[in-house]
DRENDO-653117 format. One record per residue (C-alpha): x, y, z. Coordinates in steps of 0.25 Angstrom, whole numbers, plus 5000, padded with zeros to 4 digits. Last residue first. Layout:
BEGIN
XYZ ...
REM end
This chain:
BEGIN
500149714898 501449744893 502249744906 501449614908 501849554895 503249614897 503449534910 503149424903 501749374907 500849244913 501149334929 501949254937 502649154928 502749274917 503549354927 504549244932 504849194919 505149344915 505849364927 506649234924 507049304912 507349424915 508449364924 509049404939 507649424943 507549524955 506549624953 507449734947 508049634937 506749584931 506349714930 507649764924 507549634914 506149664911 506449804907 505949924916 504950014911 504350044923 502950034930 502449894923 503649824923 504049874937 502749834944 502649714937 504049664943 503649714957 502449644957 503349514951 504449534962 503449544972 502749404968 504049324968 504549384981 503049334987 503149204978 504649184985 504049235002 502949115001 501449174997 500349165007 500449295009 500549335024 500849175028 501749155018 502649285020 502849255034 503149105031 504049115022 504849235030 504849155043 505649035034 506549135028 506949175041 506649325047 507349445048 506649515035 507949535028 508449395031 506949325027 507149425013 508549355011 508049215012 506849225005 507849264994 508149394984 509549344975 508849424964 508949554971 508049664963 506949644975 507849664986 506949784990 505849744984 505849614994 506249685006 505049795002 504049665002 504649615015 504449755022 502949755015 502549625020 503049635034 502449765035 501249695031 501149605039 501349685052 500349775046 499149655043 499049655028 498149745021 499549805015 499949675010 500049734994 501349704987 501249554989 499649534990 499549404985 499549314997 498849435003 497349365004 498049215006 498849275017 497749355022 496949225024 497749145030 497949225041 496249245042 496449085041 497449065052 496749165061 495349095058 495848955061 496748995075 495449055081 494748935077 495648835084 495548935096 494148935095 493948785095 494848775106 494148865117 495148935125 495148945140 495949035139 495749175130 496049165114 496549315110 496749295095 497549365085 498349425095 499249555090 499749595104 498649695105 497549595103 498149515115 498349635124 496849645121 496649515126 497249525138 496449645141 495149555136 495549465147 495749325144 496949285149 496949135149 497749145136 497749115122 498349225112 498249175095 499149225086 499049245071 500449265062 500749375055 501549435064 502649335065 503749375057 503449515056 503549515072 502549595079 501549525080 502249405084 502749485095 501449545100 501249395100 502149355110 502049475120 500649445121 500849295122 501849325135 503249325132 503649235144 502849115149 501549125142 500249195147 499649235133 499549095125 500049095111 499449045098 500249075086 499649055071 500249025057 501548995062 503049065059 503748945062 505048975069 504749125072 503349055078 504148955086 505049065092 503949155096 503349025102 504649005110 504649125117 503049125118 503149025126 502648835126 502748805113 501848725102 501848735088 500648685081 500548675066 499048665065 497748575063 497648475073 499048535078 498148645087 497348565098 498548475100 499548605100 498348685111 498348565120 499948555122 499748705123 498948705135 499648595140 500948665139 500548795145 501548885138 500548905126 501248945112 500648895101 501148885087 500248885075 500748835062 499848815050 499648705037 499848595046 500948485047 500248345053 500748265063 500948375074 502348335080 503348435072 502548545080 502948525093 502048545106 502148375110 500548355113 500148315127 498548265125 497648365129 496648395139 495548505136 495148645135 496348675144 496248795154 497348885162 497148925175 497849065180 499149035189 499249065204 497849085210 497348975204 498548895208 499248765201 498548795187 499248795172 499348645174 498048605178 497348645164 496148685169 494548655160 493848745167 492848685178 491148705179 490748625190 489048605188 488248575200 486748515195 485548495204 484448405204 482848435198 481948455212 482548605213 483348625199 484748635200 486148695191 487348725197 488548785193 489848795196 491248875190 492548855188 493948935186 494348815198 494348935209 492748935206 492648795207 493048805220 492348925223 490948865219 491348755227 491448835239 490048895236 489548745237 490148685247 489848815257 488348815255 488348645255 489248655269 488348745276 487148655272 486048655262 484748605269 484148725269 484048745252 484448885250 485348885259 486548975253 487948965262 488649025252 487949025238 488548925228 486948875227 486449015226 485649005212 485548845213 484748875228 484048995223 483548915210 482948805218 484048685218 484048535217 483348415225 484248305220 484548265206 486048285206 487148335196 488648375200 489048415186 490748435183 491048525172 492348555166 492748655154 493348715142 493348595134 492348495139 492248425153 491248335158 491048285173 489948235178 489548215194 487948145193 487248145206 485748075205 484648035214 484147895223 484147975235 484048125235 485248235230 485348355238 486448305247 487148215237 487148335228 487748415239 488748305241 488948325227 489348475226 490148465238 491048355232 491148405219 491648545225 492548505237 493348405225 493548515217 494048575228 495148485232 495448425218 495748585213 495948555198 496548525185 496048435176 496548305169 494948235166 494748085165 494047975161 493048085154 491548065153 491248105166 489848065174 490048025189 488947965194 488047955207 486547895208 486147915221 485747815228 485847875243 487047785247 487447755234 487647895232 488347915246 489347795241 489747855228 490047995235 491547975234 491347935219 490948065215 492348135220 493248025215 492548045202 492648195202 494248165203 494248055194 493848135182 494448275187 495848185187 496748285192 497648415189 498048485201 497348625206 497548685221 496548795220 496648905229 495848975238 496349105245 495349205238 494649245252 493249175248 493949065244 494749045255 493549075264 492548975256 493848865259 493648885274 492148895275 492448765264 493448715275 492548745289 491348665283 492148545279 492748525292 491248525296 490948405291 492248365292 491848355308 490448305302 491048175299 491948165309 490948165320 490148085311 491247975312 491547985325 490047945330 490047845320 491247785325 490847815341 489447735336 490347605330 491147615344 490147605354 490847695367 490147675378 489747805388 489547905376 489448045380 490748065372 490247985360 489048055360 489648195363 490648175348 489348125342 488648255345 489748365345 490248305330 488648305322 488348425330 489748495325 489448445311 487948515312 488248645320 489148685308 488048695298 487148785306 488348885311 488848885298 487548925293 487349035303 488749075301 488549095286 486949155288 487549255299 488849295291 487849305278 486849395286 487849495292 488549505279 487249545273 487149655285 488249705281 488149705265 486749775271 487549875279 488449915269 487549945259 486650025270 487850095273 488050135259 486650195257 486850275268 488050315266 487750355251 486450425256 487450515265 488150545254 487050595245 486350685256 487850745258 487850765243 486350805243 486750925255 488050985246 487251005236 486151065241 487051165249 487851185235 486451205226 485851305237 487251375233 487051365218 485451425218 485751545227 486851565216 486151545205 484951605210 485051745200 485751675190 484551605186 483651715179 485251735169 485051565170 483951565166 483951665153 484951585149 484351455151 483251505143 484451525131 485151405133 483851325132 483251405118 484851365112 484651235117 483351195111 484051235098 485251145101 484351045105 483651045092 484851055084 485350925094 484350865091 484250875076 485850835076 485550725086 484650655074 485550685062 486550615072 485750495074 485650485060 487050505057 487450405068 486350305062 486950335047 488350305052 487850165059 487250135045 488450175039 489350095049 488649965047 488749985032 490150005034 490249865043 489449795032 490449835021 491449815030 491049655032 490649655018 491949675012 492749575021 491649475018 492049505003 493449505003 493749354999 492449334991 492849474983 492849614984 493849684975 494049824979 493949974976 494250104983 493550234979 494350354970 494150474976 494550574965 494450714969 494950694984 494550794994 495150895003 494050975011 493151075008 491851035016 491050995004 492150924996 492650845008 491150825010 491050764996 492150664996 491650605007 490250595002 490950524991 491850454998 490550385005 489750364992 490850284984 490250184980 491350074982 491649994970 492149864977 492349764964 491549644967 491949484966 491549334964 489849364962 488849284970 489749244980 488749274992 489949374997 490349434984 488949454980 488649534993 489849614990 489349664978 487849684981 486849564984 486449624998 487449735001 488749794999 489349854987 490449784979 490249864968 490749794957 490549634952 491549524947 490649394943 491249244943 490349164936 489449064940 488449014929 487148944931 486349054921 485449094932 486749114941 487549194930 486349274929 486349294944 487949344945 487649434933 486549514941 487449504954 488749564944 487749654939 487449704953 488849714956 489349804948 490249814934 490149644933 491149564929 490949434925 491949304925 492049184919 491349174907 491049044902 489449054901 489549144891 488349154881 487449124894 488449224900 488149324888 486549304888 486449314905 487149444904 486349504893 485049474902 485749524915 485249654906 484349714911 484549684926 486049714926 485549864925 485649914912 486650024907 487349884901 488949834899 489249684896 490749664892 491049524887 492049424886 493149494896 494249394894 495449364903 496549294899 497149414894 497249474906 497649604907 496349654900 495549614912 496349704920 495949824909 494549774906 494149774921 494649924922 494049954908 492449904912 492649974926 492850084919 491850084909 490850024916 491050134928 490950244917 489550234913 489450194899 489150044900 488350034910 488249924918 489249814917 489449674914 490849594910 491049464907 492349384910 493149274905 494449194909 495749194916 496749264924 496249184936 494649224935 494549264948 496049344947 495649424935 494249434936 494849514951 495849594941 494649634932 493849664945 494749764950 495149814937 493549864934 493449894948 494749994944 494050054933 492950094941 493950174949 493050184962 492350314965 492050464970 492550594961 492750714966 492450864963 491750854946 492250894934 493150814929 492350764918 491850634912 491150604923 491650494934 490850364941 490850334955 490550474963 490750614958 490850714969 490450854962 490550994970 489651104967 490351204960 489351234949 490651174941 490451054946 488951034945 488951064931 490350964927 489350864934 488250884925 489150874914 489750744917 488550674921 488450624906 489850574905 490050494918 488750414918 487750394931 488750494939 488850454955 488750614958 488950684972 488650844972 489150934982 488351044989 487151044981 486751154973 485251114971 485351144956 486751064955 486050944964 484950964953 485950964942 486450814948 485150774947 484950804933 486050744929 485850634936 484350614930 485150604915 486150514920 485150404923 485850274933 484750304943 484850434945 484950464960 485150584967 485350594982 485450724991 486450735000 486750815014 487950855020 487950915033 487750775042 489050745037 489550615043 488050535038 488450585024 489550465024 488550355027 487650445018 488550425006 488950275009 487350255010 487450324995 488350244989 487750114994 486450144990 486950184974 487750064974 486549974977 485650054968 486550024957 486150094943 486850224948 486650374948 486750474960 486950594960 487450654975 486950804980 487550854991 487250945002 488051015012 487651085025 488751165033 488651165048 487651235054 488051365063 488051395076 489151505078 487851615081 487251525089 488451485098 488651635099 487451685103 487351565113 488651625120 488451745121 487051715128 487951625139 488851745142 487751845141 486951735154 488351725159 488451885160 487351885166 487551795177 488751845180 488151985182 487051935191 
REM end
């Protein structure tokens, strides 16, 4: 009783001090301003701010909205100050009335995130947003490049005194500027929505029909512009901002191809909540948190959407979890509460309970130690009763299998016993009747021959000792040969037999001896079932992956039960089926079986009965035992082909080489592939590496299983190789395993294509890879300083032949030649490596470096033009001069000046 007393203080210590350490965690609660004329914007700054909210379930924030009015800001943001909120967030209406107000909440001490636009103080804890002069650059450089240099442009804003129109006004007026074959014509700013005043809009490009470009501050000007230019028949190329995400907002624009470009200006409401709970809960933060910005445009615009819609997926998933925790938080405070009352009854429970415990615990061990023996003794039980009905089940089946060997056995022997007495018993001989006598003897003597060899065969199967011996025949003739033999018993009963194939004839390889035990079983049966005056058809058809052969009748067909069990052992369901039909038909089943085929049948009683021989498509080379060698499959015969690439006929603008070691397999493949490709064909991964070093293709395709380097161990090599690494490669093997092809990703594959292939998606497969290479080279074609969203192998390439060329860059006797010996590779290998990353030969991308690097030193130092023409490799002033007015229409002064 003493131990249970002091477990009973124990456990009262120890809810006293779990009470008295529970405390709630920290509540914080935030006021945020709000003040813009775009309702979209506004939304989707907000659900970025309660996406991030949903992670700090002890922050709370309350919403202010002033619908573009200063005046209702201020007075909102002194109520957050009145209510003394935590932190407050402001998206400032106008920079230089909110200042004040601002300046009063800051030096009241609580902290100030301002989000978008700036005050004209300093006075405030962080700031949140894009550079808005930067989207102002951004879109003068992209006029720039749409419009070739060249043309005029139109500019539209929304109010004209807020700060963002001002600075995106000057960052688009400083690139434009630059170019003085670019010409702003006109500068439209309103505090109006677009709605009141698309009227102005609509007068000046009436006036100005010409214009070739309009920027607009936002997008939904830029959609409100894009209509008037519609109504007035003109199509114009139209710069937006925002780029948010939805119906008929920026990127949506983009996408239908209403307007030619947005500027990304993100909202900010994420880093902002971010911001804040650093500044909440002490921690290190970032005064200025400047939001990153981009150009999106047809080219980039699905990538865009794709993420936007997968972020918007994930807030909506962010705000079920935060929902569904809310929801297991009140739980669990209610639980917790109806746990504290528990623990306490239980306490006074156990301290009445000690007392039996013990009594209790021992009564518990006898009990237990009784169910387990209980328990064992009903798993006996129900295991021999298992046991003895699989007995009993075996008993039947032995009974039914000799019973039914018994039956069909007494019939042969009946049919030898008895003429074999006649003639014996006979006391003159009569020749015809001994023949006939003899004849029907032998007869059923193979009769049952034939019964002994499939219960012999079934055995070998059964045991995993049956082999197939294949060998590549005539399938055409050979299921002729086997039709024709029962041409006389058709004419016999009229019945109308015919073999339907379009092919002459078919190369295929295959088991004769058992193929020919199939057929022949499976139309003797329809001979059987099959009335007088009715029909067998045998066709034979053959498409790309596979072989069918139909056995057809109209004879008295199946019940359901008889086409369900039909391959069953030994299965009666019709009475007159014998021994030899029961055994024909499951042995046929396993025949086909060991050919990697399968059988079906189709029947309706009274309607006919279909057998359908399903067979892959074998090459017969690749096959001399099934249990030997794995089978290899061909879509389709093919014409020999000479596997060299100075045959094909016609030079293609890509190279593939293939490398396959079964020759016909590869013969196919290279006819297949020079209709539209450079196709060189070899026979090992040895001298495949050889031919890609040699060529440097656009695509290798390479089997798995190869001679000696596997395809594994090829292409880990090709990925690893600077040389090669960029190029695709495509896997086909017979080993489809998904272990198999994740060896495969791991090596660096760009495609696992498993055996039996289909040819279409092979050829597809090729397509997309060519055009997603082509792609990044035309996408960093111009990208000479900058290939850091290259894949890493490429771009270490990149970057280690770029310092190689800065590093000889003041040599003026700087050559392919001499860069290809630095890099270890030949000048060939070189051309082609730097062509099919940038689309650009290795002289323009020497040609374009030194001129990056000419700028860069004319506009950060105050070097002459003869010292930088010498620093980057030009022997004369002059021809530098020539060289930099070719590539940019200035002097080298003129640029330095501009």
């Amino acid at each position: 009783m003493r131990k249970i007393y002091q477990i009973f203080v124990a456990l009262s210590i120890i809810l006293m001090l779990y009470a008295c350490n529970k405390s709630e965690k920290k509540t914080f609660q935030i006021g945020f301003a709000q003040c813009t004329m775009n309702d979209n914007w506004r939304k989707t700054m907000v659900e970025g701010m309660e996406s991030e909210l949903a992670f700090h379930n002890n922050i709370g924030m309350t919403i202010a909205n002033a619908n573009s009015n200063s005046t209702k800001q201020i007075a909102q943001i002194q109520q957050f100050i009145d209510d003394k909120v935590d932190l407050i967030i402001v998206t400032p209406n106008e920079a230089k009335p909110l200042t004040a107000i601002i300046e009063k909440a800051f030096d009241a001490g609580i902290p100030v995130v301002i989000v978008d636009r700036k005050t004209t103080s300093e006075k405030y804890t962080a700031f949140v947003g894009a550079d808005n002069k930067l989207i102002g650059q951004n879109a003068g450089i992209y006029a720039n490049i749409i419009l070739k240099g060249q043309g005029t442009i139109f500019e539209v804003g929304e109010g004209a005194k807020t700060s963002p129109t001002i600075d995106r006004h000057q960052g688009f007026l400083k690139i434009i500027n630059k170019n003085p074959q670019l010409k702003l014509v006109k500068s439209l700013f309103s505090a109006r929505q677009p709605q009141y005043f698309q009227e102005e809009i609509r007068a000046f490009l009436s006036q100005h029909p010409k214009v070739d470009l309009i920027y607009a501050h936002n997008d939904r000007l830029a959609h409100a512009i894009a209509n008037v230019c519609k109504s007035l028949g003109l199509n114009k190329k139209i710069i937006g901002v925002d780029g948010l995400y939805g119906a008929n907002q920026g990127i949506d624009l983009v996408r239908k191809g209403i307007i030619s470009a947005t500027i990304l200006y993100p909202t900010g409401g994420e880093e902002a909540i971010k911001t804040a709970v650093k500044i909440l809960n002490k921690q290190p933060f970032e005064k200025e948190n400047q939001l990153f910005t981009t150009i999106i445009n047809a080219e980039n615009v699905g990538i865009m959407l794709a993420q936007y819609q997968k972020i918007k997926e994930q807030q909506d998933d962010i705000k079920r979890q935060a929902s569904k925790i809310k929801e297991l938080t009140r739980i669990f405070s209610t639980q917790q509460n109806t746990l504290y009352l528990t623990v306490i009854f239980l306490l006074v429970v156990i301290s009445l309970g000690g007392i039996l415990f013990y009594l209790l615990r021992e009564k518990q061990k006898s009990n237990q130690v009784l169910a387990n023996q209980n328990r064992a003794i009903l798993e006996q039980k129900d295991e021999i009763e298992r046991i003895s009905q699989l007995a009993r089940q075996a008993t039947e089946d032995k009974l039914r299998f000799y019973s039914y060997i018994s039956h069909e056995f007494r019939t042969p022997l009946s049919l030898i016993l008895t003429p074999t007495e006649d003639i014996l018993h006979r006391k003159s001989v009569d020749a015809k009747e001994t023949k006939n006598a003899l004849q029907l003897i032998y007869k059923n003597a193979n009769r049952l021959l034939r019964l002994v060899d499939q219960l012999l065969e079934l055995r070998k199967v059964d045991a995993g000792k049956m082999e197939l011996e294949v060998s590549q025949q005539d399938l055409v003739a050979f299921v002729k040969d086997i039709v024709s033999d029962f041409n006389v018993k058709a004419k016999t009963q009229h019945i109308d037999l015919q073999f339907i194939c379009p092919f002459a004839q078919m190369p295929f390889g295959f088991d004769a001896e058992k193929l020919d035990k199939v057929l022949f079983n499976i139309i003797s049966n329809a001979f059987k079932y099959t009335p007088v005056g009715g029909l067998i058809h045998v066709s034979l058809l053959k498409n790309i992956e596979k072989i069918e052969i139909l056995i057809s009748d109209n004879g008295i067909g199946m019940s359901k039960e008889e086409k369900e069990r039909a391959f069953d052992l030994f299965y009666r369901g019709n009475q007159n089926i014998s021994l030899g039909t029961g055994l024909g038909l499951a042995l046929s089943r396993e025949f086909v079986s060991l050919h990697q085929g399968d059988i079906e049948v189709e029947s309706e009683k009274g309607k006919g009965t279909t057998f359908k021989i399903i067979l892959p498509y074998v090459e017969c080379q690749s096959i001399e035992k099934e249990s030997v060698k794995e089978n290899a499959y061909l879509r389709e015969s093919v014409e020999p082909i000479t596997p060299m690439l100075t045959n094909n006929s016609v030079v293609h603008d890509n190279t593939i080489v293939l490398i396959e070691d079964n020759q016909d397999l590869n013969q196919f493949l290279t006819q297949k592939l020079r209709i539209a490709y450079n196709t060189v064909p070899v026979e090992s991964a040895e001298k495949g590496w050889e031919e890609i070093l040699n060529n440097i293709p656009d695509l290798i395709i390479s089997d798995v299983m190869l001679p000696e380097m596997d395809g594994f161990s090829l292409t880990q090599k090709i990925k690893n190789d600077f040389r090669t690494s960029h190029i695709p490669v495509i896997l086909l093997t017979a080993k489809g395993q998904m272990e198999s092809q994740i060896e495969g990703a791991k090596a660096g594959a760009d495609a696992y294509i498993s055996k039996p292939f289909n040819q279409q998606l092979l050829e597809e497969k090729i397509k997309g890879l060519l055009e997603n290479r082509d792609r990044m080279r035309r996408r960093f074609s111009s990208e000479i300083t900058n290939p850091s969203q290259i894949q890493k192998t490429e771009r270490k390439f990149l970057v280690e032949f770029e310092l190689l060329i800065e590093k000889n860059l003041n040599d003026s006797s700087l050559s392919v030649e001499k860069l290809s010996k630095e890099l270890g590779m030949s000048r060939v290998q070189l051309f082609r490596k730097i062509s099919a990353l940038t689309n650009k030969n290795v002289t323009d991308y020497i040609a374009d470096f030194k001129l990056l690097k000419a700028k860069a030193l004319l506009k950060e130092t105050d070097k002459t033009i003869a010292e930088v023409a010498y620093e980057t490799g030009f022997n004369n002033p002059s021809y530098f001069t020539t060289f930099f007015k070719q590539k940019t229409n200035q002097t080298p002064s003129e640029w330095r000046n501009s």
